[in-house]
mmCIF file of the N, C-alpha and C atoms, coordinates in Angstrom:
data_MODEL
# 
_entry.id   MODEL 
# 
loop_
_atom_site.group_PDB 
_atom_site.id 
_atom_site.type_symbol 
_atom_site.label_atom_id 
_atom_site.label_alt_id 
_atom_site.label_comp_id 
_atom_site.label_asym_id 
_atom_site.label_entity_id 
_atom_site.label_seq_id 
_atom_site.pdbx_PDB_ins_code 
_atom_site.Cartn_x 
_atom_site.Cartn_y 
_atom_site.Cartn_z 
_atom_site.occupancy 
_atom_site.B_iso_or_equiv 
_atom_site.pdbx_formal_charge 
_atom_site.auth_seq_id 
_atom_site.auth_comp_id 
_atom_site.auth_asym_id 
_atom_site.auth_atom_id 
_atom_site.pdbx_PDB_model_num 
ATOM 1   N N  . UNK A 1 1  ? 80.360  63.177  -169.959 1.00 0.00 ? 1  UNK A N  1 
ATOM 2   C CA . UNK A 1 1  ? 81.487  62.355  -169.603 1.00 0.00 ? 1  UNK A CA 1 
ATOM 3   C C  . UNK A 1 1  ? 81.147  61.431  -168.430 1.00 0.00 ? 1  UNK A C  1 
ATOM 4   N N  . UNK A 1 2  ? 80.650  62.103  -167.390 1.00 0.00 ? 2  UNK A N  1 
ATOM 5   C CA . UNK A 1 2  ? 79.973  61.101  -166.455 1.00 0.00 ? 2  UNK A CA 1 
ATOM 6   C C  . UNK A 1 2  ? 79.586  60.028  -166.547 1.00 0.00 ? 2  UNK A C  1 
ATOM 7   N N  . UNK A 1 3  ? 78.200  59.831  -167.757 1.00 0.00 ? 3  UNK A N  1 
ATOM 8   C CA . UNK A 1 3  ? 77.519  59.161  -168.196 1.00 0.00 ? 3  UNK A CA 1 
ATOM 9   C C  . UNK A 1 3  ? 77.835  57.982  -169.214 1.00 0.00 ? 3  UNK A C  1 
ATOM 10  N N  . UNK A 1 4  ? 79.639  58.772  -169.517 1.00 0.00 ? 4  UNK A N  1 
ATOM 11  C CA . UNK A 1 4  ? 80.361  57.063  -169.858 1.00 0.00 ? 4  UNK A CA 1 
ATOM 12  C C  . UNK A 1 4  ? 80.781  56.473  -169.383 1.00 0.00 ? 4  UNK A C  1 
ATOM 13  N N  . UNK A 1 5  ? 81.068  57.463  -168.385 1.00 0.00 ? 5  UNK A N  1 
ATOM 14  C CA . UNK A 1 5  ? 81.843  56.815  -167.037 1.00 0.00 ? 5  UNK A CA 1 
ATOM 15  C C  . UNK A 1 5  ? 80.972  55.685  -166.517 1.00 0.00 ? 5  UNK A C  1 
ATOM 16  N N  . UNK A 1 6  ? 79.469  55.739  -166.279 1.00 0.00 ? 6  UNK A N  1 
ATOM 17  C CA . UNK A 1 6  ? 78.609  55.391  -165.674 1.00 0.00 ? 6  UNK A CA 1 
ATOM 18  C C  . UNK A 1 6  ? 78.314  53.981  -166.556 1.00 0.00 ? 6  UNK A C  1 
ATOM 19  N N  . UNK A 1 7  ? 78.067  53.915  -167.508 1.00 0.00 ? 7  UNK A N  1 
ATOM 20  C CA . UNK A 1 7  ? 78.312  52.571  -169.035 1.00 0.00 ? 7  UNK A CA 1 
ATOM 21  C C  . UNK A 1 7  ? 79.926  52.109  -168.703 1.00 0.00 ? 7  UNK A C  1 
ATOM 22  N N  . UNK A 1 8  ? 80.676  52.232  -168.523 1.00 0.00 ? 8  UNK A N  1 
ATOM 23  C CA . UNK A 1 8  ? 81.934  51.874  -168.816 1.00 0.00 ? 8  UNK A CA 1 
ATOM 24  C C  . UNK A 1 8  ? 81.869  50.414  -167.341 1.00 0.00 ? 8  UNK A C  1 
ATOM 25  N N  . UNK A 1 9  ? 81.870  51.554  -166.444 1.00 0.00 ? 9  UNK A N  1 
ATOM 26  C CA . UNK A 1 9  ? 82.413  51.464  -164.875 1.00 0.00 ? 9  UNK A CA 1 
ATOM 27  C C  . UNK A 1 9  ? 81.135  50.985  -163.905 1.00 0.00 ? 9  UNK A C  1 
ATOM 28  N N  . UNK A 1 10 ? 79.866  51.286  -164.508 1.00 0.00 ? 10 UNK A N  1 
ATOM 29  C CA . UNK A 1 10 ? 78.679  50.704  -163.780 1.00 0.00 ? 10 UNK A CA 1 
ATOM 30  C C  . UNK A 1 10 ? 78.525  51.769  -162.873 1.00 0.00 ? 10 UNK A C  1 
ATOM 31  N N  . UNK A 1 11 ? 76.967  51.779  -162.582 1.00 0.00 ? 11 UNK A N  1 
ATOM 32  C CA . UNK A 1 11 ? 76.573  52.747  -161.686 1.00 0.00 ? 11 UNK A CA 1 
ATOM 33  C C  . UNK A 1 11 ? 77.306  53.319  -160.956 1.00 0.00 ? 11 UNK A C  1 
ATOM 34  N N  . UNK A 1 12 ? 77.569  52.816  -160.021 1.00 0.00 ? 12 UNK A N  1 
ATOM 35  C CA . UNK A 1 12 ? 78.137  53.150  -158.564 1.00 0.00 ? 12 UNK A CA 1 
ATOM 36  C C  . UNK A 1 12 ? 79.430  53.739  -158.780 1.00 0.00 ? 12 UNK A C  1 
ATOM 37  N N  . UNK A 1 13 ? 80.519  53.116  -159.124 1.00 0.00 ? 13 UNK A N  1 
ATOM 38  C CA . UNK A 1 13 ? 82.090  52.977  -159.393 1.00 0.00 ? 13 UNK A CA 1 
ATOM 39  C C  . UNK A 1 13 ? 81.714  54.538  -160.180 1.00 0.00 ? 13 UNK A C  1 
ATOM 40  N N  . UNK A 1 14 ? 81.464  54.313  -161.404 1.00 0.00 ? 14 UNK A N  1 
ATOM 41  C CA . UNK A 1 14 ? 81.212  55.474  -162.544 1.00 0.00 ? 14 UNK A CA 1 
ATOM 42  C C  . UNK A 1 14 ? 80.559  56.647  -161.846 1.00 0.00 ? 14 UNK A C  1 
ATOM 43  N N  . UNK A 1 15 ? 79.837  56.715  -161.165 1.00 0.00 ? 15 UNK A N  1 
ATOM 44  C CA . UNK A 1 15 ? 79.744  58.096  -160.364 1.00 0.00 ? 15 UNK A CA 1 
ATOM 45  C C  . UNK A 1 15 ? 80.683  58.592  -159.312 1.00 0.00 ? 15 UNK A C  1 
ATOM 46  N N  . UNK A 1 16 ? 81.078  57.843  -158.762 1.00 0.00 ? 16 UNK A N  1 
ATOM 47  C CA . UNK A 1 16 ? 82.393  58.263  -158.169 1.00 0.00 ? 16 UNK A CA 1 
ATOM 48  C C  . UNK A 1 16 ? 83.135  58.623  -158.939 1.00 0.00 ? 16 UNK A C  1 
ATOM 49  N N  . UNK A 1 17 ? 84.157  58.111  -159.878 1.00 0.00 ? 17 UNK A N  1 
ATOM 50  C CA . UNK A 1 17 ? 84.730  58.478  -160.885 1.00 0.00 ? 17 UNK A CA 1 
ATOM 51  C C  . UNK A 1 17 ? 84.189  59.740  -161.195 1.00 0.00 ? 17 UNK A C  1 
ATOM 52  N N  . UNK A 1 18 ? 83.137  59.780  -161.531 1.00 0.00 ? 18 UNK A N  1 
ATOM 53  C CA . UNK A 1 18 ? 82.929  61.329  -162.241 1.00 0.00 ? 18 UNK A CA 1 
ATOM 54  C C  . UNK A 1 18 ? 83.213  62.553  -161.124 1.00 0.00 ? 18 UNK A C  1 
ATOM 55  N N  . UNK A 1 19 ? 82.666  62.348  -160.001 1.00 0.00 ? 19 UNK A N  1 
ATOM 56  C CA . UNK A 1 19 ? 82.749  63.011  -158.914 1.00 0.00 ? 19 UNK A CA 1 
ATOM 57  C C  . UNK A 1 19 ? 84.173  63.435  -158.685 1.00 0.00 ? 19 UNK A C  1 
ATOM 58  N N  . UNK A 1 20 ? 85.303  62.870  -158.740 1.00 0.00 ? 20 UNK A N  1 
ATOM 59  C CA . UNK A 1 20 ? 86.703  62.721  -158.889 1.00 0.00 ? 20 UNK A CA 1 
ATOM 60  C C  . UNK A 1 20 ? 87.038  63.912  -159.607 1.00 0.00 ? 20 UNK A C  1 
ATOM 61  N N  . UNK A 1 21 ? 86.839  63.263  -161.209 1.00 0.00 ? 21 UNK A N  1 
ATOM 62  C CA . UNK A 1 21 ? 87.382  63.947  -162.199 1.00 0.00 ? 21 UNK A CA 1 
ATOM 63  C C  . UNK A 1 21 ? 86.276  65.614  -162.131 1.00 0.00 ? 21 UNK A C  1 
ATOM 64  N N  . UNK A 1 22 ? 85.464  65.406  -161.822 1.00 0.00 ? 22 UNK A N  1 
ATOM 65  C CA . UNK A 1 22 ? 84.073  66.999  -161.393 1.00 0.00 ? 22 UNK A CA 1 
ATOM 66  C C  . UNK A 1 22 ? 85.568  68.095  -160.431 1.00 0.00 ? 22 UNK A C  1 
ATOM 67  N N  . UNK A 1 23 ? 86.105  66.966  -159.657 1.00 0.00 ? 23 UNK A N  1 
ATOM 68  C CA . UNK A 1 23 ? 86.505  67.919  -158.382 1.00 0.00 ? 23 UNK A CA 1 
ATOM 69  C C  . UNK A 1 23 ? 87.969  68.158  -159.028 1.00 0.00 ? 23 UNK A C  1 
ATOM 70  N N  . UNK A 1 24 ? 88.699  67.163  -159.016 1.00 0.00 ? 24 UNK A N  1 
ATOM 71  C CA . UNK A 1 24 ? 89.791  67.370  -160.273 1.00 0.00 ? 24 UNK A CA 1 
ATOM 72  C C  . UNK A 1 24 ? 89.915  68.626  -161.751 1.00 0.00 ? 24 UNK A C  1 
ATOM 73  N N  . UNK A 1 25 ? 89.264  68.897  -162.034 1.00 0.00 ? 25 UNK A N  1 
ATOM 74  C CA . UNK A 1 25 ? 88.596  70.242  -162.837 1.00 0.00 ? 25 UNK A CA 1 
ATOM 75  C C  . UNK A 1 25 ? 88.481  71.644  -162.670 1.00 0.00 ? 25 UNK A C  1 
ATOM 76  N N  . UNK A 1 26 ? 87.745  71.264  -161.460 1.00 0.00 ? 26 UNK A N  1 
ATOM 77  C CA . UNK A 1 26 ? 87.440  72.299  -160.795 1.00 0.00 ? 26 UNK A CA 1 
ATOM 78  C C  . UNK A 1 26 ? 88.680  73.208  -160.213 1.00 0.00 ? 26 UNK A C  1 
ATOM 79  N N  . UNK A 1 27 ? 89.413  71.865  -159.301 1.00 0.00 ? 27 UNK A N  1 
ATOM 80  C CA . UNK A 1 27 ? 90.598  72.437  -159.073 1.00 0.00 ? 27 UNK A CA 1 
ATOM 81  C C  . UNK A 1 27 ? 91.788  72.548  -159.969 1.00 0.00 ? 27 UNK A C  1 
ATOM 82  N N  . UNK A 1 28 ? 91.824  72.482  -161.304 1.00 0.00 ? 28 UNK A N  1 
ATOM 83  C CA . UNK A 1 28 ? 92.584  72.874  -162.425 1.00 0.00 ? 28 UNK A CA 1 
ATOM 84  C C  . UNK A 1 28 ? 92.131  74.127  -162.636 1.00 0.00 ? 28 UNK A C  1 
ATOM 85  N N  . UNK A 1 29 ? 90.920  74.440  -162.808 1.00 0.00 ? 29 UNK A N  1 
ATOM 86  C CA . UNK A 1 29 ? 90.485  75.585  -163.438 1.00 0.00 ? 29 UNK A CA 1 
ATOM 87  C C  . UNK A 1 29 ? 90.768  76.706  -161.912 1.00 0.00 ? 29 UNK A C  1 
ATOM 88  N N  . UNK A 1 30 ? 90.389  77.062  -161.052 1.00 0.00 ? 30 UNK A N  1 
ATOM 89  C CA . UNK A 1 30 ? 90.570  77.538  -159.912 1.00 0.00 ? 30 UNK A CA 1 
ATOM 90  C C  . UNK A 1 30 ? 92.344  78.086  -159.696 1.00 0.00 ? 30 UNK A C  1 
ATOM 91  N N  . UNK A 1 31 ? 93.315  76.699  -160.528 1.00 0.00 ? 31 UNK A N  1 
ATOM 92  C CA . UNK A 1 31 ? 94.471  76.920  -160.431 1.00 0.00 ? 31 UNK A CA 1 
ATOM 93  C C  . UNK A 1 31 ? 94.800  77.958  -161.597 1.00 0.00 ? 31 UNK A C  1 
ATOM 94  N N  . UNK A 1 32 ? 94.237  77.574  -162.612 1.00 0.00 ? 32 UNK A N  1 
ATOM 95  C CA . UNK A 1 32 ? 94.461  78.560  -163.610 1.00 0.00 ? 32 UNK A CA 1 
ATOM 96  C C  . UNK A 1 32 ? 94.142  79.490  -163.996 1.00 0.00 ? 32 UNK A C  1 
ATOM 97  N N  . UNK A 1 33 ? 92.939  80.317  -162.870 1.00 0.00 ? 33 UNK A N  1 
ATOM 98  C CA . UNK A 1 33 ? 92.936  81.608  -162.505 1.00 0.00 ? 33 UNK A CA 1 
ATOM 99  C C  . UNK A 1 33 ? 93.184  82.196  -161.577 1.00 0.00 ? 33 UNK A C  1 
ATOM 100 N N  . UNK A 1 34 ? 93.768  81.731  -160.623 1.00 0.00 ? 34 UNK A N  1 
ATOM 101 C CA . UNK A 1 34 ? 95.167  82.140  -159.619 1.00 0.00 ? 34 UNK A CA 1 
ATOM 102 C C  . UNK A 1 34 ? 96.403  82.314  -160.853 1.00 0.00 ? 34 UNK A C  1 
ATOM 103 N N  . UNK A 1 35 ? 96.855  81.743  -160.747 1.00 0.00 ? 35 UNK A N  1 
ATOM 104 C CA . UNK A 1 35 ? 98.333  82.004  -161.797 1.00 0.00 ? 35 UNK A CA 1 
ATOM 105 C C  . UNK A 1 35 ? 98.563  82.808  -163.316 1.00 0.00 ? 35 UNK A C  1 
ATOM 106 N N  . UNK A 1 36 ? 96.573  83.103  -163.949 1.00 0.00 ? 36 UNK A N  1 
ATOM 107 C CA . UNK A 1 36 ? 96.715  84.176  -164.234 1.00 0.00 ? 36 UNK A CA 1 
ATOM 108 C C  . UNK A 1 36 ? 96.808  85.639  -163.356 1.00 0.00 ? 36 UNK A C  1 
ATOM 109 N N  . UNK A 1 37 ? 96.071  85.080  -162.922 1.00 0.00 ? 37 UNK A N  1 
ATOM 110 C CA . UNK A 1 37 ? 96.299  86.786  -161.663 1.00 0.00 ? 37 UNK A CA 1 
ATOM 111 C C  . UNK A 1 37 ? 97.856  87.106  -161.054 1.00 0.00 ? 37 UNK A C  1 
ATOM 112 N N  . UNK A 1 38 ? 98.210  85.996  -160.825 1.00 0.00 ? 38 UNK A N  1 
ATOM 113 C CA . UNK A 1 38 ? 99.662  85.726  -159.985 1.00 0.00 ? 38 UNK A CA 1 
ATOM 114 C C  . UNK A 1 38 ? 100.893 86.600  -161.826 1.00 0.00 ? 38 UNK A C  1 
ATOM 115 N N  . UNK A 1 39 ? 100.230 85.941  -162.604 1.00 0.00 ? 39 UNK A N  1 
ATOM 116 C CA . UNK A 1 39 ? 101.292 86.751  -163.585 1.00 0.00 ? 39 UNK A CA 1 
ATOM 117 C C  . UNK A 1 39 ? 100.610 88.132  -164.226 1.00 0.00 ? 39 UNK A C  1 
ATOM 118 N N  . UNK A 1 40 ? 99.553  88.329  -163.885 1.00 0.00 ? 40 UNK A N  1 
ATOM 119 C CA . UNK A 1 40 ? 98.759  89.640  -164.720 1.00 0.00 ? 40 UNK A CA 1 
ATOM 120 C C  . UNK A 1 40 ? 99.670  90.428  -163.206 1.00 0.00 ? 40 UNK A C  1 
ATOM 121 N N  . UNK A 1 41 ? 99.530  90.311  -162.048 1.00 0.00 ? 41 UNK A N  1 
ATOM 122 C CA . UNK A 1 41 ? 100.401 90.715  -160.965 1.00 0.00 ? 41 UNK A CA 1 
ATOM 123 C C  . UNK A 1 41 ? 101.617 91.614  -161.276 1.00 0.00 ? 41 UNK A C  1 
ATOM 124 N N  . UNK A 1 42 ? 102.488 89.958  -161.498 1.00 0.00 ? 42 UNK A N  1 
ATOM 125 C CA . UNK A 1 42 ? 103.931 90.616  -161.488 1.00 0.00 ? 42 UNK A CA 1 
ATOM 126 C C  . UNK A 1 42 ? 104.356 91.251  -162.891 1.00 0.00 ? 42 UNK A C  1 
ATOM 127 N N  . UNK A 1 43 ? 103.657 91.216  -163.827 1.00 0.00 ? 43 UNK A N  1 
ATOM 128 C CA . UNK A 1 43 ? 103.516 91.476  -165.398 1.00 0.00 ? 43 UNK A CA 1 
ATOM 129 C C  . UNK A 1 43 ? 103.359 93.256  -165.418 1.00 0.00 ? 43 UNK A C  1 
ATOM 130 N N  . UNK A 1 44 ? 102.246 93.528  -164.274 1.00 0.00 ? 44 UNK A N  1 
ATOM 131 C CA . UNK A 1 44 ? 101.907 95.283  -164.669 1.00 0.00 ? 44 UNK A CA 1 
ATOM 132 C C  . UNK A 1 44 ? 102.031 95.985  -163.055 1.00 0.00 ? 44 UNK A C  1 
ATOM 133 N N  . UNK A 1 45 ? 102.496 95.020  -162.159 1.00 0.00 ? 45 UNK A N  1 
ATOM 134 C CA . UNK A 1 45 ? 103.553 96.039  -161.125 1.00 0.00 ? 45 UNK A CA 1 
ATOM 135 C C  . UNK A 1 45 ? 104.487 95.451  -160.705 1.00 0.00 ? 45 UNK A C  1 
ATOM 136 N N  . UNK A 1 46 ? 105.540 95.220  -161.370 1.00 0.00 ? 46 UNK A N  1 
ATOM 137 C CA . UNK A 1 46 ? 106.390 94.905  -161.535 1.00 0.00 ? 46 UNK A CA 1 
ATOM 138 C C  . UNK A 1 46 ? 107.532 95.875  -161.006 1.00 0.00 ? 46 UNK A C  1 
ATOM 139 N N  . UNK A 1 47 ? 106.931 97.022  -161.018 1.00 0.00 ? 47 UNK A N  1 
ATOM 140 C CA . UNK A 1 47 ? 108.217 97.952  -160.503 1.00 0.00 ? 47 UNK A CA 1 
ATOM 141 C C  . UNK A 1 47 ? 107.402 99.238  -159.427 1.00 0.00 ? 47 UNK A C  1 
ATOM 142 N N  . UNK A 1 48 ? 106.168 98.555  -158.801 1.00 0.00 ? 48 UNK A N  1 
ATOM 143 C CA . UNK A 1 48 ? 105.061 99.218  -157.725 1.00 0.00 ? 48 UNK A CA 1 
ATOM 144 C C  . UNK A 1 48 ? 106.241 99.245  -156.529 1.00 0.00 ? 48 UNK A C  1 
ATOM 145 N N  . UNK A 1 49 ? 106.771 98.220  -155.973 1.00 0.00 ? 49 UNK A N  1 
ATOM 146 C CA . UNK A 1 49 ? 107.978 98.565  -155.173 1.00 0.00 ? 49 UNK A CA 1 
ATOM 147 C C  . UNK A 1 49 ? 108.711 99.398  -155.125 1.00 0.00 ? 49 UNK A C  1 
ATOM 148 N N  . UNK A 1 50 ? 109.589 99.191  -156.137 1.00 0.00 ? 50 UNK A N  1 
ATOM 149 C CA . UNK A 1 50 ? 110.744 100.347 -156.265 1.00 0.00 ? 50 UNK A CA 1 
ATOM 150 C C  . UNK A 1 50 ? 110.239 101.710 -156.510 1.00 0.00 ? 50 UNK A C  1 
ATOM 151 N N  . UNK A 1 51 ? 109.118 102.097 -157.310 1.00 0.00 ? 51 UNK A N  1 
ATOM 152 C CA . UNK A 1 51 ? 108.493 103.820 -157.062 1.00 0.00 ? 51 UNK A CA 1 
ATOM 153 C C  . UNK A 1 51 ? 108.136 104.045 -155.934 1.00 0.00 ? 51 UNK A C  1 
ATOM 154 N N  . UNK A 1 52 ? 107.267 103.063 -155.494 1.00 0.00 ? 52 UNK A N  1 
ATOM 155 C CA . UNK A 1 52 ? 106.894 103.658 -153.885 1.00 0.00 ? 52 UNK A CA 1 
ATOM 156 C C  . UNK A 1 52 ? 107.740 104.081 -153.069 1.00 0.00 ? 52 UNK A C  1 
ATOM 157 N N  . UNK A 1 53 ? 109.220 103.504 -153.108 1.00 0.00 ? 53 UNK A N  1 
ATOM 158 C CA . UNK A 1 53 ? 110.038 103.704 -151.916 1.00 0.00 ? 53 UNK A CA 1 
ATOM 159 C C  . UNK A 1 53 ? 111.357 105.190 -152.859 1.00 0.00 ? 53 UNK A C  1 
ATOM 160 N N  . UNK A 1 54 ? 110.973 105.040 -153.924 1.00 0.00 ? 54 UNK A N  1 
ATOM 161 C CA . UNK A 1 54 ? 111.574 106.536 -154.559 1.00 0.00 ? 54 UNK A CA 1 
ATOM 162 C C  . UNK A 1 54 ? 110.539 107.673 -154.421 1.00 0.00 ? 54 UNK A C  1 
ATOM 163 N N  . UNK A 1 55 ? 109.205 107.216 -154.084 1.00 0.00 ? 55 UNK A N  1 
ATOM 164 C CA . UNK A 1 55 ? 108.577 108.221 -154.049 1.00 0.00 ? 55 UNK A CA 1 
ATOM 165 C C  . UNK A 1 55 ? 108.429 108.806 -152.214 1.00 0.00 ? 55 UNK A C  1 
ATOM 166 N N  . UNK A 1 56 ? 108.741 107.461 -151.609 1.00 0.00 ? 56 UNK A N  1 
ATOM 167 C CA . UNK A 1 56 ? 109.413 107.368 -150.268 1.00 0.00 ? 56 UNK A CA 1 
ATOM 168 C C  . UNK A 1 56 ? 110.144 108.484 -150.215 1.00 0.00 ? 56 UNK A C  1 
ATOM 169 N N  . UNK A 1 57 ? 111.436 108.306 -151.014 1.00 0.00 ? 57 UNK A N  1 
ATOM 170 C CA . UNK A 1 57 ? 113.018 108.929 -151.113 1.00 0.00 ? 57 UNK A CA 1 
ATOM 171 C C  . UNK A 1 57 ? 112.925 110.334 -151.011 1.00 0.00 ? 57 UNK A C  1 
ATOM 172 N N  . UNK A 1 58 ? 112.062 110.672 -152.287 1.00 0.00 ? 58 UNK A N  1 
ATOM 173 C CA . UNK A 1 58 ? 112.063 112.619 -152.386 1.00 0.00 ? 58 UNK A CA 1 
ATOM 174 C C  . UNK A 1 58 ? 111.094 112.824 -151.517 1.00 0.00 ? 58 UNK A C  1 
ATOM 175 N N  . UNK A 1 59 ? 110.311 112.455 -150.730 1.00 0.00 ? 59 UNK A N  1 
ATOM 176 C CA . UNK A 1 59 ? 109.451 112.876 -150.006 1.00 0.00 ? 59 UNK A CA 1 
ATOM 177 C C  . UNK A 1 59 ? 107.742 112.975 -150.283 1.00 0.00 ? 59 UNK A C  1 
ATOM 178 N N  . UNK A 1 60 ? 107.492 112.346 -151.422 1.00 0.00 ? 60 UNK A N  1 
ATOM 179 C CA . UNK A 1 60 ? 106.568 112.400 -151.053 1.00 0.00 ? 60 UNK A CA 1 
ATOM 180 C C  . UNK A 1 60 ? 105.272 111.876 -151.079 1.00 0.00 ? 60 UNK A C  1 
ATOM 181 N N  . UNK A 1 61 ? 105.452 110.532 -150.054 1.00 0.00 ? 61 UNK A N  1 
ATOM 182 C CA . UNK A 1 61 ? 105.125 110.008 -149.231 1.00 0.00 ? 61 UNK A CA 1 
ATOM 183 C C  . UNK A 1 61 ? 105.835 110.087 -148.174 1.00 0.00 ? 61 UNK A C  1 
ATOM 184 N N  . UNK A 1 62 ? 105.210 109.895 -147.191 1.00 0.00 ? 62 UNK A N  1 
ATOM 185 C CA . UNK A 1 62 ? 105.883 109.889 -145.860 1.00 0.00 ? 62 UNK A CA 1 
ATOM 186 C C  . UNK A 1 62 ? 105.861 108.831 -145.013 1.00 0.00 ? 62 UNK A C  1 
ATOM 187 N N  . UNK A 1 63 ? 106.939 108.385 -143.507 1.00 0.00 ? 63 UNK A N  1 
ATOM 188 C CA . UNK A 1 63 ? 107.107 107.126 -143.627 1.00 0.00 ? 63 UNK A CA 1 
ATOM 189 C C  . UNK A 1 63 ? 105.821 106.350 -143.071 1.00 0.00 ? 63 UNK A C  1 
ATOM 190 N N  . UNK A 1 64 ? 104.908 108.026 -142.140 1.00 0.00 ? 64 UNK A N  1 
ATOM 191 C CA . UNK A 1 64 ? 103.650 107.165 -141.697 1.00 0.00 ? 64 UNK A CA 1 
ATOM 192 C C  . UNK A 1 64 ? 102.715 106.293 -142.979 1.00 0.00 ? 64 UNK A C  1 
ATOM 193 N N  . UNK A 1 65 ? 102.959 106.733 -144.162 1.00 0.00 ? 65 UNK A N  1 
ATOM 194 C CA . UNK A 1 65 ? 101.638 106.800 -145.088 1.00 0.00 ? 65 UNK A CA 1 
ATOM 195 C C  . UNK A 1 65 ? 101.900 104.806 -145.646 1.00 0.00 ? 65 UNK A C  1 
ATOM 196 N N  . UNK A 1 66 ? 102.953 104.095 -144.958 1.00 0.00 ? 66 UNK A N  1 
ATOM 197 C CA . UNK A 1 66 ? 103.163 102.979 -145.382 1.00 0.00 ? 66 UNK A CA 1 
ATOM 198 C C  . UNK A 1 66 ? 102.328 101.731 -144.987 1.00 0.00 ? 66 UNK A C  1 
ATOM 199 N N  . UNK A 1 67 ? 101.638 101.190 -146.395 1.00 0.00 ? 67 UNK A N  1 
ATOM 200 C CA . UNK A 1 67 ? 100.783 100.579 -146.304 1.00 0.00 ? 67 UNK A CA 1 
ATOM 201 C C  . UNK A 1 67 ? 100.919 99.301  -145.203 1.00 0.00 ? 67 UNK A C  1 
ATOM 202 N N  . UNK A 1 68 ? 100.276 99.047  -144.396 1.00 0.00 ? 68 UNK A N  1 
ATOM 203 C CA . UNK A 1 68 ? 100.517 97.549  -143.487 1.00 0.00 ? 68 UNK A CA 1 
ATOM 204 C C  . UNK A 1 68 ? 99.875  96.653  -143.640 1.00 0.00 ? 68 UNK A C  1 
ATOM 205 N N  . UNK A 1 69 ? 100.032 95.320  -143.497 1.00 0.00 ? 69 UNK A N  1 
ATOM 206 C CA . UNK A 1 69 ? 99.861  93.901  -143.724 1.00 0.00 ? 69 UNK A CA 1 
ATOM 207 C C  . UNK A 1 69 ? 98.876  93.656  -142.713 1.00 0.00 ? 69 UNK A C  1 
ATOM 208 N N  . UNK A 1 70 ? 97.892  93.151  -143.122 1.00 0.00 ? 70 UNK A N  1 
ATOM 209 C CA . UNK A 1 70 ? 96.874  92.440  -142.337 1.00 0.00 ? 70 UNK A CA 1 
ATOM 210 C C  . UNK A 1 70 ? 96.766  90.775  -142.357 1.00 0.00 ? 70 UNK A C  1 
# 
């Protein structure tokens, strides 16, 4: 694709262009394995909250054993 870019648009122009659309890509694809993860996420713990804090409830976990944010 570059390399029509490069015939189309002339050396210079056409490699930029490609460089663009290279980085443009990249960051599509990058996006679209975040937002699978982001829904494979909320898809299979979906309810990791609410057990933890029932398992909170009957005891057992305890309130030290709560995971903290870094």
């Amino acid at each position: 694709m570059i390399g029509i870019l490069r015939i189309c648009f002339g050396n210079v122009f056409g490699s930029i262009l490609g460089g663009c659309f290279t980085i443009y890509f990249a960051y599509e694809s990058m996006r679209n394995v975040r937002d699978f993860g982001e829904i494979t996420t909320i898809t299979l713990l979906s309810k990791t909250s609410s057990e933890y804090h029932d398992l909170q409830q009957y005891g057992f976990i305890s309130h030290c054993d709560e995971p903290t944010a870094f």
